[in-house]
N, C-alpha and C positions, 0 to 999 in steps of 0.2 A: 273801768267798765264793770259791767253786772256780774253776779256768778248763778248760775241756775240754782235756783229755791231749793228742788227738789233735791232727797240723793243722790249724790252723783253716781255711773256707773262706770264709770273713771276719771281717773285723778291725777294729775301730774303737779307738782309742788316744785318748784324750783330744779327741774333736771338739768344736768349735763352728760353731755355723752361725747367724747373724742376717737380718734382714729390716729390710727400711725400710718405714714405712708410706708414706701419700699425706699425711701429716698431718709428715711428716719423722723421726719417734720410730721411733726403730731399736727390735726387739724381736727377743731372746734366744731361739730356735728351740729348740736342743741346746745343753747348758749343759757341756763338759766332758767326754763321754761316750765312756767304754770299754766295750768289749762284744766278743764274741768266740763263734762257733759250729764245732763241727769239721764235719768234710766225715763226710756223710750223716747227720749230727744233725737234729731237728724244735725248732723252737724258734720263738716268742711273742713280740710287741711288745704291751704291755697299757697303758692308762692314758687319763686322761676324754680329750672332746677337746680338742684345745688342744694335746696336749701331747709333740709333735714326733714320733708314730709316719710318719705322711706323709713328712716330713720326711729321715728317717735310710732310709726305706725308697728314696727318690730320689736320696740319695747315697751308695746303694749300686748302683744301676743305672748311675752316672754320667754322672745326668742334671741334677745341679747339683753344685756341688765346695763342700767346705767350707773357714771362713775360716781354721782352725786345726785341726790335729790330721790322723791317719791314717789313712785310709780304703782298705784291704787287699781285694781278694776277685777269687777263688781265685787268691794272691799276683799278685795285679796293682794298682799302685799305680791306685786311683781318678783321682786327679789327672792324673798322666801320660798312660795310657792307655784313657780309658771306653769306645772303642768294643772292644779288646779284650774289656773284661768284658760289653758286649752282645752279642757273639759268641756267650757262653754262658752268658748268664745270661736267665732268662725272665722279666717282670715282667707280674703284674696289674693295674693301677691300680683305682682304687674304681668308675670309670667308666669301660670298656671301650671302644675305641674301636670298637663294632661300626656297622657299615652296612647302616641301617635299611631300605634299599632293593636289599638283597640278599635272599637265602633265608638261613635256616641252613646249607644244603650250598655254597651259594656263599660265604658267609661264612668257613667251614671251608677251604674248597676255595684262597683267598683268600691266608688266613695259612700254607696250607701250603707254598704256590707262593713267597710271598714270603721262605719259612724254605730254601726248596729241598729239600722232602722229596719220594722218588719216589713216584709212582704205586703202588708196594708196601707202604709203608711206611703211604702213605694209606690203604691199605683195612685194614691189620692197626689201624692207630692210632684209625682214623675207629667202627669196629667196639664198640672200648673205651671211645671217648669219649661215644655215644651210647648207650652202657647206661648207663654211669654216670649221663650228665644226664637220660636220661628224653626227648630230643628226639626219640630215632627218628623217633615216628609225625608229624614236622615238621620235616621236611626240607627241606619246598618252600615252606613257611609264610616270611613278609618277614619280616626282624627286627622291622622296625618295629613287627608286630602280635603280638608276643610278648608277654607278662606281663613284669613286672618281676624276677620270680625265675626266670622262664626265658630271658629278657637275661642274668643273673649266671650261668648255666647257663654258655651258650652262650662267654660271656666266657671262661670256665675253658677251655672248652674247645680255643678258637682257642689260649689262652698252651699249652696241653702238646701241640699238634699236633708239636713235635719234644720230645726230650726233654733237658732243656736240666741243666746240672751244679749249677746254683744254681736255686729258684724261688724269687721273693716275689712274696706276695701280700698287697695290701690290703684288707682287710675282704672276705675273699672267701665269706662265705656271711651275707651282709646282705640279706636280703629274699628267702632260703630256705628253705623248710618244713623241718621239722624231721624227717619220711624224709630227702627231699633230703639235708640235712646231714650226715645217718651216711652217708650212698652217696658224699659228698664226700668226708668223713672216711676211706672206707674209701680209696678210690684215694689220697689222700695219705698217708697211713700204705703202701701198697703201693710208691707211687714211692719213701719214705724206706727200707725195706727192700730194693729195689734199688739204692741206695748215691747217691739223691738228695739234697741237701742242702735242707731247706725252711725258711724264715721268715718268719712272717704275723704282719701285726695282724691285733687282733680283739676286739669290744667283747662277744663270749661269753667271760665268766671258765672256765666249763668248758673251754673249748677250749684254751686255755692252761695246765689242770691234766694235761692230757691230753702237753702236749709234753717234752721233755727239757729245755730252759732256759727261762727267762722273760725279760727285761729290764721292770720296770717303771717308767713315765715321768710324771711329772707335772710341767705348765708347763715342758718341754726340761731337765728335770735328772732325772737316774740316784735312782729310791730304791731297788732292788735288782738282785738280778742272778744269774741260779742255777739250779740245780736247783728247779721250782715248790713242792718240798715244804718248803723254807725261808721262802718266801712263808706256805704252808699253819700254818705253825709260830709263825708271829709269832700267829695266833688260838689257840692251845692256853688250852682252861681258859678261853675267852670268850663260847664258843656256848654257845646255849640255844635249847631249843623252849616257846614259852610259852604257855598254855592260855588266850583270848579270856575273859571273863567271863560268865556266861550269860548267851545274851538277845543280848550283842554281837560283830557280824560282824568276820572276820580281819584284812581290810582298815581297817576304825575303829579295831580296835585295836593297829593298826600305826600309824596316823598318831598315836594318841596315844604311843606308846612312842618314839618320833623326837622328841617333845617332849622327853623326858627327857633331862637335861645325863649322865647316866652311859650313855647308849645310844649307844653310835657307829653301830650299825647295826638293820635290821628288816627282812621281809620276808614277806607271807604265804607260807605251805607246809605244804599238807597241812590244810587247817583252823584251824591254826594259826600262831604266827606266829616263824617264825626271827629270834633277838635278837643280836647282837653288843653284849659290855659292855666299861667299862673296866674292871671289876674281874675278876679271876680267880678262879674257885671255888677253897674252900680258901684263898682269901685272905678281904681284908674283903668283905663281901657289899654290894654295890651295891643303893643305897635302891628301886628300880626293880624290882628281882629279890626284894628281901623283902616286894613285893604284890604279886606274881605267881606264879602257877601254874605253873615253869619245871623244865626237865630239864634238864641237860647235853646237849648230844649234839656228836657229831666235827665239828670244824672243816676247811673247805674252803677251794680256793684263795681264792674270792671274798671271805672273812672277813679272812683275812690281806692281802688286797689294800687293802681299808674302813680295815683298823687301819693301815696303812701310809701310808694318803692322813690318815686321823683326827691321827697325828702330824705330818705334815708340813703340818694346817692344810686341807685340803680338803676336808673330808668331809662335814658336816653343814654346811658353813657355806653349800653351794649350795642348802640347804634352804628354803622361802619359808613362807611364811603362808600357808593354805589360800583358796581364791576363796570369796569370800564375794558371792552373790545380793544385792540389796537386799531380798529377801523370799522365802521359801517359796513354793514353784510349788503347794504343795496336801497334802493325807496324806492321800489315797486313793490307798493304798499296793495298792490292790487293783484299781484300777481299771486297764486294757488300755492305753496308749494307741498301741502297734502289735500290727496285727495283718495276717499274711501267711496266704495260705490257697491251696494250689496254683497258687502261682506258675510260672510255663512263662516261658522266654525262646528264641526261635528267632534263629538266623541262619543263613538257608535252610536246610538240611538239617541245621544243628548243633544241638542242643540243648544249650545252656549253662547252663540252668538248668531241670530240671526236675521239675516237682511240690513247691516246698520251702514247707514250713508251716511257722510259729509264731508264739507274740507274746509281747510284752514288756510288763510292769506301770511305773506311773510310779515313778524314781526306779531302778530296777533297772539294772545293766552286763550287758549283755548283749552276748555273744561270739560271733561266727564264724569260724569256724575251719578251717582245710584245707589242702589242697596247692597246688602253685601249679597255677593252669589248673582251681581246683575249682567255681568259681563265683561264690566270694564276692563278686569284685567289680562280675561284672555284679549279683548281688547288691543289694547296696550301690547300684547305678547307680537300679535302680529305686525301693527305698527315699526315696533323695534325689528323685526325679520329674527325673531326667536322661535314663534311657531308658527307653522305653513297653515295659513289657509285651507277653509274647505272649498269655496266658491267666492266669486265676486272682482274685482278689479279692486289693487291699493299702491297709489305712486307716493312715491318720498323723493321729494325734490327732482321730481322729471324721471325717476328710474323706479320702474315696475318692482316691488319687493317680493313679488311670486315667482317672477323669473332668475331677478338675480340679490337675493337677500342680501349677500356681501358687502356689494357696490352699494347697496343704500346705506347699508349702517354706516359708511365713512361718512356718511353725511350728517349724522345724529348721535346726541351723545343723552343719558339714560341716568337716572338717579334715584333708586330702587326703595319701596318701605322699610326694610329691614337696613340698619349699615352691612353692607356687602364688598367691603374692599378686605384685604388681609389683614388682620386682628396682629399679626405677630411679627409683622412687617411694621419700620417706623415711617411715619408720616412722608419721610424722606424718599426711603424707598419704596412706597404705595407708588407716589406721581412718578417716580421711576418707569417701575413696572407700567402702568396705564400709557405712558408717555410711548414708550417699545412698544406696545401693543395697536398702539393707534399709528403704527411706522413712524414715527419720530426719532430722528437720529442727530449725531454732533450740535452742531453749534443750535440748531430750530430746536430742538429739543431742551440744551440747556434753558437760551429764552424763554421757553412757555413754563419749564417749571421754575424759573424764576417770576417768573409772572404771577402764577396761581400761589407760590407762596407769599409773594408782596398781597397780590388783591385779596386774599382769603386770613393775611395776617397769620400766619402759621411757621412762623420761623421760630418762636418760643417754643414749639412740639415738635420742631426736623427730627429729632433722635430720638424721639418718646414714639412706642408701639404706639398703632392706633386702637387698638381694643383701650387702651388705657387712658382716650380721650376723653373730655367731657362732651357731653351729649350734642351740643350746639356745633360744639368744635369740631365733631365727627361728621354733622353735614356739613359744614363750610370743606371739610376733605371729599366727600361722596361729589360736593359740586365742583370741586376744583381739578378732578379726575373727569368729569363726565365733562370739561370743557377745554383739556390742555389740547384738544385737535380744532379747534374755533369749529364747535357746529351750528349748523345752520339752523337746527331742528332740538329743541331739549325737552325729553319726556322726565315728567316724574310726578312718580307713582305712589302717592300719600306725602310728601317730604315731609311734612310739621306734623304726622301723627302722634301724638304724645307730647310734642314741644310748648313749652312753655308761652304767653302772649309775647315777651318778646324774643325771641328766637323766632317767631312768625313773625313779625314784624321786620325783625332785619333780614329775613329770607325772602320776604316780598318785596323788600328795597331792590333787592341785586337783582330779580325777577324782571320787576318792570325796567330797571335800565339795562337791562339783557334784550327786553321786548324793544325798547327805543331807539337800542341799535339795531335792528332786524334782524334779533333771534325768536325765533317762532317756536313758544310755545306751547306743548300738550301735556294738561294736568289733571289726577283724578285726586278728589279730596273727599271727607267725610264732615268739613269745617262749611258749612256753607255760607259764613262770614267770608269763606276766600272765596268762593263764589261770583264776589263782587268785584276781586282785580281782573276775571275774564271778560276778554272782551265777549266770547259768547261760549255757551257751552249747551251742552247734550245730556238730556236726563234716560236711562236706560232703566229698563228692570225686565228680568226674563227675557235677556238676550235681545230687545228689539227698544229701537228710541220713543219713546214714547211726546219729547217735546224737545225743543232745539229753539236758538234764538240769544238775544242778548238778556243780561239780569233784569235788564225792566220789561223785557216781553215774556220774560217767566215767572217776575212774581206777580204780572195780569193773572195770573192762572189760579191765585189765592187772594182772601180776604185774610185783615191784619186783624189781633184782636179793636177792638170798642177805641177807634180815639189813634190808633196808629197802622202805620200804611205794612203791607204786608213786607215780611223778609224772605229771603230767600231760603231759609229753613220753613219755612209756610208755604212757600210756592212747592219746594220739592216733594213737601208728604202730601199736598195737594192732587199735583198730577202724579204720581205712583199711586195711592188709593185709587183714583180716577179710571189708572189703567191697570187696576184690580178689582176696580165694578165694587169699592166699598165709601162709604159715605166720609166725607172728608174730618181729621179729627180737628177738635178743635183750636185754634192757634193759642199758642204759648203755652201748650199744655206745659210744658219740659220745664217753663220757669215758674209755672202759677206756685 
């Protein structure tokens, strides 16, 4: 592959970097890795987790040194001299050191003072930064009672308080709404045309098609490395849109086509279901593609990423067996069993939630949706019978949760953005405890936790604390806890924020055969590719719904770019601008 013409303004030459565990077994981080960006290039660290983007990105800060190889940037040996390169280089980590007992303007005020920027520079710079994140009207607000997408905000915003010759950043638009993202997108695309140099991971394939180079990573070894459109090029002649059967929903007939040994890839979109194959059209035709209803259509980065992990052995193989109920919760597919009806949430004078209706049928995914600070999660809060209501009627499965919170919650089980189980507790006794808590005792109790460690696969980590999980394998625990009492009702609230393509993928498997059995679920994301496994969902902003309906009755609400049909990331910034009385922006900004 190519190497950028210009000087680069970093440089990696053949690195390694290892780790030792607590267990003694040294593990292989970066396996070899050259890579190389020119100065005011935009370039990508892409690949599941595991797989050493953290890593490369901290031994370019020179905040650890590697065991072999050369580690350059902006020609300053890593090794010899790192504080040199933190002099000018700005790093975001995935978790921002902010200070939750500050404001945001002290927070700002903070990093500015510590960077040595004037008094001048703050008001021109502070000015910019606060259009961008949307903090303005929270200036005075603690961190600590910020949203979680307006934490990530704010993060950004302390790292570009000066304007530094190199930026990386870590996953830096992980659990932000997808406006947010393009207004992100736009100011980093504006710094790289002032002659910034940027490089981010990023578990958004778009965002990655969108940059000038890529390096893609799996398990600390190099599988490409380039201009994205050579990535894009390994999928040529392997996509397809393929027509559901009548009768069956996008999402079933996604998880059946994942079955198939000739599908490397699937996804709903649009109604239907985007396939990646092994076989090439115009070549022999894949058994899979000649019963189905299938079109060719343009390959993307994310396709040739699938094919690239499929050959090197990772791709489907993270795939599991769908959750299987011991039994059918019911087919009365018609029947309510939430229903909201002018819900109001005050906190004093704020209204957080106001007037929001709907309900959901058993067995249905049902989606909330919005910006960050729109509601959803107080939302959600009172759904679960965590916090009371200000006004309005809300039943959970036949029992009023204003009257009697308690009794509803046996009925639903909760699986939170953050991992929120016990960190120092092993996996073992996590389903223990939840098990007790949800009254399960003797013999019912053994069952179910034998259950959720067969279907969750989690017998290999019974005695390993769970803080010391890997990422994936800590929500296959967060779900396997919020389901050992069979609920009827399962909320959750971001689960694939940060997760990897597949980690999504196999988390929408167990989803839908959750839903198939007549588990009813309620989901808020900021992906609005998962948008498309709901059967309907609710767009909110400033506490009131602004549109409700199925995926294809909300992306009427937007036009797609020149030549393709709108998405659901176009339908959302559509109606929120709409019901912000501001002119719609325009589609694909986020990937142009």
């Amino acid at each position: 592959m190519t190497t950028p013409a210009s000087s680069p303004a970093l440089r990696l030459d053949a690195v390694c970097k290892s780790f030792c565990r607590e267990t003694g077994e040294s593990v292989l981080a970066l396996d070899n890795i050259s890579f190389s960006v020119g100065k005011g290039e935009l370039a990508a660290l892409v690949g599941p987790d595991g797989a050493g983007k953290t890593t490369l990105l901290r031994l370019l800060t020179g905040l650890m040194k590697s065991d072999r190889g050369i580690v350059s940037v902006l020609e300053i040996d890593a090794a010899k001299d790192p504080q040199a390169i933190q002099s000018r280089v700005a790093y975001m980590p995935q978790k921002f050191g902010l200070y939750d007992d500050l404001t945001v303007q002290e927070n700002l005020d903070l990093y500015a003072d510590l960077h040595g920027i004037t008094a001048e520079e703050k008001r021109r710079q502070f000015a910019d930064l606060m259009e961008m994140t949307g903090l303005d009207p929270f200036q005075k607000r603690l961190a600590g009672k910020l949203s979680g997408g307006m934490k990530q905000k704010l993060g950004l915003a302390c790292t570009l308080v000066r304007t530094p010759e190199l930026l990386l950043l870590d996953e830096p638009t992980v659990g932000v709404d997808p406006l947010s993202r393009r207004e992100l997108w736009e100011i980093i695309r504006r710094l790289v045309k002032d002659g910034m140099t940027v490089l981010m991971s990023s578990s958004f394939l778009d965002e990655a098609e969108g940059c000038e180079r890529v390096l893609v990573l799996n398990e600390g070894k190099e599988l490409a490395e380039g201009p994205p459109a050579e990535v894009r090029n390994m999928a040529l002649g392997r996509t397809f849109l393929a027509q559901p059967p009548q009768g069956m929903k996008a999402r079933d007939f996604q998880a059946q086509l994942l079955a198939e040994p000739d599908v490397i890839d699937a996804v709903p979109e649009g109604g239907q279901v985007r396939l990646v194959s092994q076989a090439r059209s115009g070549g022999s035709q894949s058994t899979t593609l000649a019963r189905t209803t299938a079109r060719a259509t343009p390959a993307r980065f994310e396709d040739g990423f699938m094919v690239l992990l499929d050959q090197a052995g990772g791709a489907k193989q993270t795939y599991t067996e769908a959750v299987q109920p011991e039994k059918p919760l019911g087919d009365s597919r018609h029947e309510s069993v939430v229903e909201v009806r002018n819900l109001v949430r005050h906190f004093g004078k704020f209204v957080a939630v106001d007037h929001v209706s709907f309900s959901v049928k058993r067995g249905e995914i049902f989606g909330l949706l919005g910006p960050n600070g729109a509601g959803k999660t107080t939302t959600f809060r009172m759904l679960c019978g965590l916090l009371p209501a200000s006004e309005g009627t809300l039943t959970i499965a036949g029992t009023d949760v204003r009257r009697n919170r308690a009794s509803a919650r046996q009925h639903l089980g909760y699986v939170a953005q953050k991992f929120s189980l016990y960190g120092q507790l092993t996996v073992g006794e996590n389903l223990d405890f939840f098990a007790r808590a949800y009254g399960l005792g003797g013999e019912k109790k053994r069952e179910r936790i034998a259950w959720a460690i067969s279907q969750f696969k989690l017998e290999p980590f019974i005695l390993l604390p769970s803080a010391q999980l890997p990422g994936g394998y800590k929500q296959r625990l967060a779900m396997a806890a919020a389901l050992l009492h069979r609920p009827e009702i399962l909320f959750l609230d971001e689960p694939t924020s940060g997760a990897d393509p597949f980690a999504r993928r196999e988390f929408w498997q167990r989803i839908t055969s959750l839903a198939a059995h007549g588990v009813t679920v309620i989901v808020t994301t900021h992906l609005m590719a998962e948008a498309e496994y709901c059967d309907r969902a609710a767009i909110l902003d400033n506490g009131k719904v602004l549109a409700q309906g199925t995926p294809a009755e909300l992306r009427a609400h937007a036009s797609g770019p020149a030549g393709h049909s709108a998405t659901m990331e176009d339908a959302f910034i559509a109606i929120v601008l709409e019901g912000r009385g501001k002119p719609a922006a325009k589609p694909g900004a986020a990937q142009s």
